[in-house]
Biopython code that builds the backbone (N, CA, C, O; Angstrom):
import numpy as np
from Bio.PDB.StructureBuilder import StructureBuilder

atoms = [
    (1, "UNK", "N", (0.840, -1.187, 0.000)),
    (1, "UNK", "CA", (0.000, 0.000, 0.000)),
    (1, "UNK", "C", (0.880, 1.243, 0.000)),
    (1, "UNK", "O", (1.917, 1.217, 0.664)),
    (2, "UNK", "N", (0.481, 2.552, -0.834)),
    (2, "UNK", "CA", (1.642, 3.772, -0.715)),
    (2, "UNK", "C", (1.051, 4.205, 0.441)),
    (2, "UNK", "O", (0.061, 3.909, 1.110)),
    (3, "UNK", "N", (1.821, 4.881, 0.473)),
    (3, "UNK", "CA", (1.613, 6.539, 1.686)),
    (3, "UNK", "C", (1.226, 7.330, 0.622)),
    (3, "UNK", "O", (1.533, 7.558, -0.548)),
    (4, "UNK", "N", (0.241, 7.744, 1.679)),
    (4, "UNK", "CA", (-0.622, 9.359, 0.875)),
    (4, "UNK", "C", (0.074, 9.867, 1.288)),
    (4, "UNK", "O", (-0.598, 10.880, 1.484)),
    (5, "UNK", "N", (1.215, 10.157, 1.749)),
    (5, "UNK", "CA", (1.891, 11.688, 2.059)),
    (5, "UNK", "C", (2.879, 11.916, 0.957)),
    (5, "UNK", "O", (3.582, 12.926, 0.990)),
    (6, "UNK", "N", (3.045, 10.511, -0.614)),
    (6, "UNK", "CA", (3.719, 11.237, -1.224)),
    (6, "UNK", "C", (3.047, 11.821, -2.073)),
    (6, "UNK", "O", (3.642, 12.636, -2.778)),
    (7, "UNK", "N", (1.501, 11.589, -2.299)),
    (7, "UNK", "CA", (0.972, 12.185, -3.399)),
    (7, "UNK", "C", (0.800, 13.706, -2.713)),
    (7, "UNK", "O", (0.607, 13.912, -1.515)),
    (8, "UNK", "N", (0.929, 14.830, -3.875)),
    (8, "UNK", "CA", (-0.142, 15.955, -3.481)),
    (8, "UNK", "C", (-1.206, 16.150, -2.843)),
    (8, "UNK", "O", (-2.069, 15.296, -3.044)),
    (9, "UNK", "N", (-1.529, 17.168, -1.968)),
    (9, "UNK", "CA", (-3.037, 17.377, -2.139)),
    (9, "UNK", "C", (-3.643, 17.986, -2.768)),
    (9, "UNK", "O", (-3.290, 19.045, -3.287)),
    (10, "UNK", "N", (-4.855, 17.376, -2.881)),
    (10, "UNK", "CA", (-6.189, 18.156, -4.473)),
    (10, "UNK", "C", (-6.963, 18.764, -3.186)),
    (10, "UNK", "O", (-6.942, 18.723, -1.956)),
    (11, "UNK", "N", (-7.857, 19.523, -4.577)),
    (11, "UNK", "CA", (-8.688, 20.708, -4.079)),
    (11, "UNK", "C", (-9.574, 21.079, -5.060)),
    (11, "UNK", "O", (-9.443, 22.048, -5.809)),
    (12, "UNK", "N", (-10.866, 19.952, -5.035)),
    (12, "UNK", "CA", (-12.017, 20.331, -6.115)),
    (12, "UNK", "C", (-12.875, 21.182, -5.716)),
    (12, "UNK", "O", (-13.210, 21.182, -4.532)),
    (13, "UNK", "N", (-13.305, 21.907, -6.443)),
    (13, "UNK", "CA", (-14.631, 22.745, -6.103)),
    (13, "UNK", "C", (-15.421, 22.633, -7.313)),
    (13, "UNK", "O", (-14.977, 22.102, -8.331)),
    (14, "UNK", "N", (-16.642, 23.148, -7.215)),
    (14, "UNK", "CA", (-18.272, 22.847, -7.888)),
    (14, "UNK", "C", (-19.032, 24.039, -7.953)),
    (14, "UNK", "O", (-19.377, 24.480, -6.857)),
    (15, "UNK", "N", (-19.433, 24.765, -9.100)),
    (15, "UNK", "CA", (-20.000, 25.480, -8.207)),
    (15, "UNK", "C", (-21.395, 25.920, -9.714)),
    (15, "UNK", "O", (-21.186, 25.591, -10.882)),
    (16, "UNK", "N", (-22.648, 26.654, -9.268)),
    (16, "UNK", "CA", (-23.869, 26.912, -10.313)),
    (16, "UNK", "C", (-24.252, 28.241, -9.296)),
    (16, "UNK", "O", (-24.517, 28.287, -8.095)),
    (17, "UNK", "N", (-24.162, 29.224, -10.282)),
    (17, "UNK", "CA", (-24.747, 30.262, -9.838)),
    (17, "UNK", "C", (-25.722, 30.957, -10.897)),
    (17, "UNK", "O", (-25.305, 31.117, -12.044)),
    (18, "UNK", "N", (-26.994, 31.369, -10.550)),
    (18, "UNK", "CA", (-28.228, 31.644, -10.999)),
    (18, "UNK", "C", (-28.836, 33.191, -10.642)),
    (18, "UNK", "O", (-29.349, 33.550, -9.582)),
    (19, "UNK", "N", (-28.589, 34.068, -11.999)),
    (19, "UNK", "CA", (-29.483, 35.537, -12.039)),
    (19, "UNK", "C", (-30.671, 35.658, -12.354)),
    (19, "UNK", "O", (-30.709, 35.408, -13.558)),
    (20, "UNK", "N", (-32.033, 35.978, -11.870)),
    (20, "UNK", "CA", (-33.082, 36.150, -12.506)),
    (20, "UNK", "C", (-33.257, 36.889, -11.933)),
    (20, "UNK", "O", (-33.039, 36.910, -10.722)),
    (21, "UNK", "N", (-33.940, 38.201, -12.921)),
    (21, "UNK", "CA", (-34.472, 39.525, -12.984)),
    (21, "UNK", "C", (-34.750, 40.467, -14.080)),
    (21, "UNK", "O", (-34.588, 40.403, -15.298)),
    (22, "UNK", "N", (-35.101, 41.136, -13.482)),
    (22, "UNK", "CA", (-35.641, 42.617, -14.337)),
    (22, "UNK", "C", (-34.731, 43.524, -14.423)),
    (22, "UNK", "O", (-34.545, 43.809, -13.241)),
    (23, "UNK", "N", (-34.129, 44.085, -14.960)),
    (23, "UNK", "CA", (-33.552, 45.314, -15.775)),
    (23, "UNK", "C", (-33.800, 46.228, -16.636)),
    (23, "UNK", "O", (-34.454, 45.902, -17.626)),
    (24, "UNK", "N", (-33.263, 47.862, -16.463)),
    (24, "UNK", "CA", (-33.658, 48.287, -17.457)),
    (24, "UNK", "C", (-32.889, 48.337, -18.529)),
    (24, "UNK", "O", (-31.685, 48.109, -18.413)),
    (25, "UNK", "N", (-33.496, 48.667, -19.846)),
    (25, "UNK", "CA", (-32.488, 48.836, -20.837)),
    (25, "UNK", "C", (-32.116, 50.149, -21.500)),
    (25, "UNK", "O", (-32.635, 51.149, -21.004)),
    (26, "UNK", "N", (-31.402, 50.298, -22.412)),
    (26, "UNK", "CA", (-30.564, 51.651, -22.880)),
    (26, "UNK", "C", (-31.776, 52.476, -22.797)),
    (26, "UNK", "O", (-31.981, 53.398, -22.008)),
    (27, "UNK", "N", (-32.620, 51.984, -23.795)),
    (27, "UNK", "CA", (-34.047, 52.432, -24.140)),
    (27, "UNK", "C", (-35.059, 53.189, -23.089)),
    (27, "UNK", "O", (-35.842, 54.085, -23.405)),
    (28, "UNK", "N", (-34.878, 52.636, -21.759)),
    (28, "UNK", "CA", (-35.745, 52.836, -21.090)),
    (28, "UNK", "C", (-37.315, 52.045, -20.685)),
    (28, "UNK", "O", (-38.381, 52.338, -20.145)),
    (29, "UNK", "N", (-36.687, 50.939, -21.302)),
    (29, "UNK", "CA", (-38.191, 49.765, -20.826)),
    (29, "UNK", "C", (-37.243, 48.873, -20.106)),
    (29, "UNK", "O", (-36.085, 49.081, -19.743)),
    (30, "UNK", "N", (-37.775, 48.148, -20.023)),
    (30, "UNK", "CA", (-37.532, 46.852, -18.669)),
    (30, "UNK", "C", (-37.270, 45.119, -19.506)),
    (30, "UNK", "O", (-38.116, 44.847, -20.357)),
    (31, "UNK", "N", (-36.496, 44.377, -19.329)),
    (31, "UNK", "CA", (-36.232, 43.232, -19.562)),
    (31, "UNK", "C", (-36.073, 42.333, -18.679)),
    (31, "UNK", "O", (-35.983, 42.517, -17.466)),
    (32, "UNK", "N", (-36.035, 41.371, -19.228)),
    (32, "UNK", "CA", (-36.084, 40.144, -18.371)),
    (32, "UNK", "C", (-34.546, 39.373, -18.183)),
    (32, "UNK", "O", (-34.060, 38.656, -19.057)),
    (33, "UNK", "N", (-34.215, 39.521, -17.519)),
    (33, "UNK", "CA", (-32.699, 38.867, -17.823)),
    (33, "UNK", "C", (-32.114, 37.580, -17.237)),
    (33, "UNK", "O", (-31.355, 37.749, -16.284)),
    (34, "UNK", "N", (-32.270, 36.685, -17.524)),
    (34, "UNK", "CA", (-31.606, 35.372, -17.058)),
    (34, "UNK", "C", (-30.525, 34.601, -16.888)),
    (34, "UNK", "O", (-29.901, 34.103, -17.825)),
    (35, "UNK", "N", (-30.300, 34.489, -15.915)),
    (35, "UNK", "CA", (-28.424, 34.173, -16.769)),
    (35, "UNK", "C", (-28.111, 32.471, -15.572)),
    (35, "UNK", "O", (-28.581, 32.138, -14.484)),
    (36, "UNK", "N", (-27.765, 32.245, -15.901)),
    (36, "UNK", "CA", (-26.417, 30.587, -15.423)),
    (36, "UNK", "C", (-25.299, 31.081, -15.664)),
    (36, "UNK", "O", (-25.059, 31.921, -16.531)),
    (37, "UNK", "N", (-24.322, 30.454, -14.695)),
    (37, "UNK", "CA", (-23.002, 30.101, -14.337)),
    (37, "UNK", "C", (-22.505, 28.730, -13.961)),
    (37, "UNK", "O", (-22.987, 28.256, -12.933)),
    (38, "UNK", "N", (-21.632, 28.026, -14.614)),
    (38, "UNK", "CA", (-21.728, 27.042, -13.976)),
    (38, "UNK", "C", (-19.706, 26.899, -13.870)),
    (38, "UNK", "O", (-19.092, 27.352, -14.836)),
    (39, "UNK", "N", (-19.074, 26.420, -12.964)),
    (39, "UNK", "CA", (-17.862, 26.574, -12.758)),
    (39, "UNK", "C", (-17.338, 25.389, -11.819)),
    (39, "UNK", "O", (-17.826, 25.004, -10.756)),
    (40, "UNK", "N", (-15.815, 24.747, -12.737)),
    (40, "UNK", "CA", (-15.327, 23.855, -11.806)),
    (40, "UNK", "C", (-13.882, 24.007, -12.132)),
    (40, "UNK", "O", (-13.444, 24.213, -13.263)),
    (41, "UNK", "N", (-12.977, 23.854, -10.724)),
    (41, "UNK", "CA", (-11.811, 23.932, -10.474)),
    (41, "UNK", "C", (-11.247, 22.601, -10.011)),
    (41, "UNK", "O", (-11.970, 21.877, -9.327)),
    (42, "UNK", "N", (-10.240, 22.288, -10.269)),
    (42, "UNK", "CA", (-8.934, 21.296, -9.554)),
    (42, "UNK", "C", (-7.516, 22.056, -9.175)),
    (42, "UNK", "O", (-6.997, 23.027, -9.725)),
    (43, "UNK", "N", (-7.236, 21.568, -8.465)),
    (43, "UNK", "CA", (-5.822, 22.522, -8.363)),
    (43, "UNK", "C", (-5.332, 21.701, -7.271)),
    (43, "UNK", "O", (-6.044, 21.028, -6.525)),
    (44, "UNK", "N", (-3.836, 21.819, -7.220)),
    (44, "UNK", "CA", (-2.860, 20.722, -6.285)),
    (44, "UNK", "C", (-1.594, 21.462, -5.815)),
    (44, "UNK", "O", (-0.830, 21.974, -6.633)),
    (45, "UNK", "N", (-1.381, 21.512, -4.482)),
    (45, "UNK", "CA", (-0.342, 21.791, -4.229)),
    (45, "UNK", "C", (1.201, 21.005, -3.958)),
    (45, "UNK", "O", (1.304, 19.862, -3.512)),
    (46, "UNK", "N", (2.175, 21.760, -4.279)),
    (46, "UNK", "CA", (3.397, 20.627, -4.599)),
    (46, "UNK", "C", (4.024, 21.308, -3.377)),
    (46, "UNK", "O", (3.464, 22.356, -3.057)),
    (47, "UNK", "N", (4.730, 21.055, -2.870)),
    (47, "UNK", "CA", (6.008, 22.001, -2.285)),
    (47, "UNK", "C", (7.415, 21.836, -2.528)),
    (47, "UNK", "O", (8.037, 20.777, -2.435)),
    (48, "UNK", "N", (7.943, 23.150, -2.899)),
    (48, "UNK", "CA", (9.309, 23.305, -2.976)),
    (48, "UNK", "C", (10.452, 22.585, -2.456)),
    (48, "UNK", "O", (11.399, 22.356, -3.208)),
    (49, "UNK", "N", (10.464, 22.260, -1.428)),
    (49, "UNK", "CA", (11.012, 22.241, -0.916)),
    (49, "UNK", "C", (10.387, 21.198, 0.789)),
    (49, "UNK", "O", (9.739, 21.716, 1.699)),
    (50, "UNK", "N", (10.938, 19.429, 0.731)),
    (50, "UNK", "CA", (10.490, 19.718, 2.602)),
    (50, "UNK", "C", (11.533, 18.150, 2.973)),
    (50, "UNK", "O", (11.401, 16.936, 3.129)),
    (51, "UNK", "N", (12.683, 19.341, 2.963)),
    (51, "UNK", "CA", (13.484, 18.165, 3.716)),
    (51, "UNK", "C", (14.159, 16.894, 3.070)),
    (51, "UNK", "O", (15.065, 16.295, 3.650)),
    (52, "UNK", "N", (13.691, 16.530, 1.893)),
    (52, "UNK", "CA", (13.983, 15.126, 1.675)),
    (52, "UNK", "C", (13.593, 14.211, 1.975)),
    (52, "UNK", "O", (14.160, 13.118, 1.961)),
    (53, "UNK", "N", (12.123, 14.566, 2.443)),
    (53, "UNK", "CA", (10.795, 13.482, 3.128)),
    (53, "UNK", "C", (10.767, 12.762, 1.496)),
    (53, "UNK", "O", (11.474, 11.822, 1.131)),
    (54, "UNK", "N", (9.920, 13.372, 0.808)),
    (54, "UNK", "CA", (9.346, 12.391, -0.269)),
    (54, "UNK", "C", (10.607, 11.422, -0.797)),
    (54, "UNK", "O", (10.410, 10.228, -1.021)),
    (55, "UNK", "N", (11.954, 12.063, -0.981)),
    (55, "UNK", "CA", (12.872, 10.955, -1.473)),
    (55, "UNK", "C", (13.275, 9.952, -0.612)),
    (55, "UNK", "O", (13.616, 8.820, -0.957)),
    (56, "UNK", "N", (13.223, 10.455, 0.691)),
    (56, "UNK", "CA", (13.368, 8.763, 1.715)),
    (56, "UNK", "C", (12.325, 8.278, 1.668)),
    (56, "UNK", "O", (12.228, 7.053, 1.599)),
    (57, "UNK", "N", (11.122, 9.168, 1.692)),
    (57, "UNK", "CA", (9.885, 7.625, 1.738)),
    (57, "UNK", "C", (9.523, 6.923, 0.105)),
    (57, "UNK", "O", (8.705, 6.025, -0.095)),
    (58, "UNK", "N", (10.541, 7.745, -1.153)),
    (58, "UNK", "CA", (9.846, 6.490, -1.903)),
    (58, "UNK", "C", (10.837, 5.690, -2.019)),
    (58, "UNK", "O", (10.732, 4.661, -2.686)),
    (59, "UNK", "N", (12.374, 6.156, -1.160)),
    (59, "UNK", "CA", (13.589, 5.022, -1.446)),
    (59, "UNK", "C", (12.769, 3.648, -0.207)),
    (59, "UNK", "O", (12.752, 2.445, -0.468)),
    (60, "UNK", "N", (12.053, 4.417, 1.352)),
    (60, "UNK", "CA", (11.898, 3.309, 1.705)),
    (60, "UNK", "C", (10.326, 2.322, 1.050)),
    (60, "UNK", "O", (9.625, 1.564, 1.720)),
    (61, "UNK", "N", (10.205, 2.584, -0.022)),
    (61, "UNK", "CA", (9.134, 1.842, -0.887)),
    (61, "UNK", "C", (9.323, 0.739, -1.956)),
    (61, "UNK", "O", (8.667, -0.228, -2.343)),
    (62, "UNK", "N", (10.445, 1.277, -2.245)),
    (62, "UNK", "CA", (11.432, 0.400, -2.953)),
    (62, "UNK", "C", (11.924, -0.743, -2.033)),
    (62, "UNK", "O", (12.742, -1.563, -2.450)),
]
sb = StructureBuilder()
sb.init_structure("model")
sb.init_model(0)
sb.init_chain("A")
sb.init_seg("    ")
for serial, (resi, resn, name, xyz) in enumerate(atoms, 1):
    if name == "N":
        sb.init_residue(resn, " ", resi, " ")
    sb.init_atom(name, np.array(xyz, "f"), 0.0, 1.0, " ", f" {name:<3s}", serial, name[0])
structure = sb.get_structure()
């Protein structure tokens, strides 16, 4: 079995965001305006730098 401490950690997010309304326009009457968003992220952090942890623990994996 590995150690999770050599993989990265992730960082998903999800996300739906929803406008409904009335506005006016250039004109001066009123519209209807609808809108969706819908948005997704991954992202992982590495570090620079920590010691020489990850290279002893994958020499002791070997």
């Amino acid at each position: 079995m590995r150690n999770a401490s050599v993989y990265p950690p992730s960082l998903q997010q999800l996300g739906q965001s929803y406008d409904l309304g009335i506005s006016p326009t250039a004109a001066g009457a009123y519209a209807q305006n609808n809108a969706s968003v819908s948005t997704a992220s991954l992202s992982f952090t590495v570090p620079l730098f920590s010691g020489f942890r990850i290279h002893m623990t994958l020499k002791q994996l070997n």
